[in-house]
C-alpha positions in Angstrom: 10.5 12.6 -14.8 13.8 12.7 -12.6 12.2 9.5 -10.7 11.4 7.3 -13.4 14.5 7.8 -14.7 16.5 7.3 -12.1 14.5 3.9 -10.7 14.4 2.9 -14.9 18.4 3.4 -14.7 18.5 1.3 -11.4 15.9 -1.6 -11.3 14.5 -3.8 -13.7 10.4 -4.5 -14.3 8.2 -7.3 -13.9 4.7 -6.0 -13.9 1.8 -8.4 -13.8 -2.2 -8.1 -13.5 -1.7 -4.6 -14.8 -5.4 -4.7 -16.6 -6.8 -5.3 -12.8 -6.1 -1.5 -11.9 -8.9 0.6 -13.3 -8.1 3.7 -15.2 -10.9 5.9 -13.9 -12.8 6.8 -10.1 -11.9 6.2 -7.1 -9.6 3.1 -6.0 -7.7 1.9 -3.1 -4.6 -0.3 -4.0 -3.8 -2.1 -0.9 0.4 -3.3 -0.9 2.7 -5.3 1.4 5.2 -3.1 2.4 8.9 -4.6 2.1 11.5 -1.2 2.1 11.5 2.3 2.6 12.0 2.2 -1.6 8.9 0.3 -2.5 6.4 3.8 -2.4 8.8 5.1 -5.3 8.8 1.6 -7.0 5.5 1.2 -7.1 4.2 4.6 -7.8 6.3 4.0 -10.9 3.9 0.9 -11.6 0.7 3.1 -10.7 2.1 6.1 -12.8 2.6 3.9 -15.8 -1.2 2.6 -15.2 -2.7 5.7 -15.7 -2.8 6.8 -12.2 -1.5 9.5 -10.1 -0.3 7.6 -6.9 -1.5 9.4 -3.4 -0.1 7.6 -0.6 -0.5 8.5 3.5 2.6 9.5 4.8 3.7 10.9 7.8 3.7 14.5 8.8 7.0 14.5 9.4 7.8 14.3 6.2 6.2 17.1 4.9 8.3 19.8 7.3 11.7 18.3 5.9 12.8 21.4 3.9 12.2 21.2 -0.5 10.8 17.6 0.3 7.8 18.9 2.2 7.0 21.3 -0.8 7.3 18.6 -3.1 4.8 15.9 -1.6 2.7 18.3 -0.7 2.6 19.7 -4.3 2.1 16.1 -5.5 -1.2 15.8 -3.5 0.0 13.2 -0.7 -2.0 13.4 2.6 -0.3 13.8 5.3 -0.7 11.2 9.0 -0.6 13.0 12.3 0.0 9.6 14.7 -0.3 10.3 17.7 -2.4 13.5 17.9 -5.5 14.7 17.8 -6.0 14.9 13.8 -4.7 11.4 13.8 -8.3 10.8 12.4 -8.0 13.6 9.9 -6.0 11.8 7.4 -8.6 9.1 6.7 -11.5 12.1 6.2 -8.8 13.5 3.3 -8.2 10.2 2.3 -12.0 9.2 1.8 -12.6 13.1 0.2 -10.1 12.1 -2.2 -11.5 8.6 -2.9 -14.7 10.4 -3.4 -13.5 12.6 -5.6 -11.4 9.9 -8.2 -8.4 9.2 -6.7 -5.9 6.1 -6.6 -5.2 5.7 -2.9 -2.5 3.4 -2.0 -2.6 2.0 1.8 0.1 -0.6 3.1 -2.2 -1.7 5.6 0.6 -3.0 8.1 0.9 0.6 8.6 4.6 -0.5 8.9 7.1 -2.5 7.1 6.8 -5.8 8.1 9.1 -7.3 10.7 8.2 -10.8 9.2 11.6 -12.6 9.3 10.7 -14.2 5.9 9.0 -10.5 4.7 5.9 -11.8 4.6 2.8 -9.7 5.3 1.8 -9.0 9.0 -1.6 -8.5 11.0 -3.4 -5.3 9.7 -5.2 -2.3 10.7 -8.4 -1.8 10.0 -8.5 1.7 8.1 -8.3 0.5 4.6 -11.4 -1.6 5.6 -13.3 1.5 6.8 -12.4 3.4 4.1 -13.8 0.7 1.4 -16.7 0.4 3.3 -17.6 4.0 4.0 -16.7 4.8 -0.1 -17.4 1.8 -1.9 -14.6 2.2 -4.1 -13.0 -1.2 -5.0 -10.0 -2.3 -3.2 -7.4 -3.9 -5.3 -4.6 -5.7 -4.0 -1.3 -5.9 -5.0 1.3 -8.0 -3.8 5.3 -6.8 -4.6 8.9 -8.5 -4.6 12.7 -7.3 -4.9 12.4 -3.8 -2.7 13.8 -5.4 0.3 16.7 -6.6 -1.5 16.9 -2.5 -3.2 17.5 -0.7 0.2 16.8 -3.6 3.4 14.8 -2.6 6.0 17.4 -0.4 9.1 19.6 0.7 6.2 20.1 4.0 4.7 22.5 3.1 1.2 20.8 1.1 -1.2 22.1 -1.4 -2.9 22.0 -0.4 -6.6 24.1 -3.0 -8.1 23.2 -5.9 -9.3 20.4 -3.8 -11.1 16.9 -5.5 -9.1 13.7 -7.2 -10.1 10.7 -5.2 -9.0 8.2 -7.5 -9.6 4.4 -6.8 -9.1 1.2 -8.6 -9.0 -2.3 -6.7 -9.4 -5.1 -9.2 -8.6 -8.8 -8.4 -9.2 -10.9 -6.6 -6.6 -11.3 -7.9 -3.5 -14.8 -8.9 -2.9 -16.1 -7.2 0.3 -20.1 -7.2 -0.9 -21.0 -9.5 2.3 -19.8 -6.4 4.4 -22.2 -3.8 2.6 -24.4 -2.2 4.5 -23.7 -3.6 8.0 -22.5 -1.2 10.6 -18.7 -0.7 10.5 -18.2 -2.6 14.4 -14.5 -3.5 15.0 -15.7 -7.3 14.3 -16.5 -6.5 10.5 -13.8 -4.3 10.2 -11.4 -7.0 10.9 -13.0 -9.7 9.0 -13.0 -7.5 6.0 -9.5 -6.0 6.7 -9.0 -10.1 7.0 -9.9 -10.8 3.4 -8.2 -7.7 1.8 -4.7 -9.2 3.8 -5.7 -13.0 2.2 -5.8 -11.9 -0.9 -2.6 -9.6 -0.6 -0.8 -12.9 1.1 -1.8 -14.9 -1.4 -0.4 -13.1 -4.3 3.0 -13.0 -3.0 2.7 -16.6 -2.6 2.2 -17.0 -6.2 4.9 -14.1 -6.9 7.3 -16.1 -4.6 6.5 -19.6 -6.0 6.3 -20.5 -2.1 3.5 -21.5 0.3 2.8 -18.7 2.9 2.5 -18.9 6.5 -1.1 -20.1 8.2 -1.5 -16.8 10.2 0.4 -13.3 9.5 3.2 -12.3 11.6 1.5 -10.6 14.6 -2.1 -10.8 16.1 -4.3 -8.5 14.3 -6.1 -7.7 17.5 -2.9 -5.9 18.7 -2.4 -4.1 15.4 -6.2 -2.7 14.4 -7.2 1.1 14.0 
């Protein structure tokens, strides 16, 4: 409540391909990530859909005092880089799939240092998990958040009150990948359409043509 009515105060709406994100079961939403701001702005969009949003975020955040407590009490799942239950995250992240949930992944694992904030090379976890769950992987492309709080600052920049605009396209279709064994090579490939079709619906939400090949080699960036 305090959320949607602070970004509804702040930010102004344009939603589109809102009947592409399915009400019920398990679902990955797969997002370019422009701005520390965009997990609020678009969990707003999910909310407003029907869904509880359940992002990864990193462990840090859930020891900073009364914001711990409250992402852990809204079911978020926690990312241990580095360690040895880095792996852990994607096992709760495939339970929860399992179990009905609306995971959202940026793939880039990182905002995206693309001068012109367009999407980067990906990792390859949101591939596994579609693989190893066979929930449908929607992709959504979003626009305005970088121009909300810019990537490096801390002060956002509330007025002029923002466009958050949003594009949910239809699910990606992974079926050639079904059944093969999840080798780095079909992980990328199929990491490799889910970006496409991301990249491309930016394009159409920018009105501009997107770049041949992402920012970044992929091969550097998978896991």
């Amino acid at each position: 409540m305090i959320v949607k009515t602070v970004l509804l105060l702040f930010t102004k709406r344009d939603w589109r391909g809102r009947s592409n994100v399915p009400r019920k079961g398990g679902v990955i939403i797969a997002a370019n990530h422009l701005s520390w701001s965009d997990p609020l702005l678009f969990a707003h969009f999910a909310y407003n859909n029907g869904r509880w949003p359940v992002y990864l975020a990193k462990s840090g955040v859930f020891d900073i005092p009364v914001v711990g407590t409250i992402v852990r009490k809204c079911r978020q799942i926690p990312v241990h880089r580095g360690s040895t239950d880095a792996a852990r995250s994607l096992k709760d992240a495939e339970q929860a799939l399992r179990e009905g949930s609306c995971v959202i992944f940026y793939p880039e694992g990182t905002i995206t240092r693309d001068p012109e904030f367009w999407p980067m090379g990906a990792k390859t976890g949101v591939a596994r998990l579609a693989l190893a769950t066979g929930v449908p992987v929607i992709p959504v492309a979003h626009w305005g958040a970088q121009e909300l709080l810019p990537y490096g600052q801390k002060k956002p920049r509330l007025f002029p009150r923002k466009t958050f605009r949003v594009i949910a396209g239809p699910p990606v279709d992974l079926s050639k990948y079904a059944g093969l064994p999840m080798r780095s090579q079909v992980l990328k490939e199929a990491t490799a359409d889910i970006m496409a079709a991301i990249t491309s619906q930016l394009a159409d939400l920018r009105g501009e043509k997107a770049p041949d090949a992402p920012f970044g080699e992929p091969e550097t960036r998978a896991g």
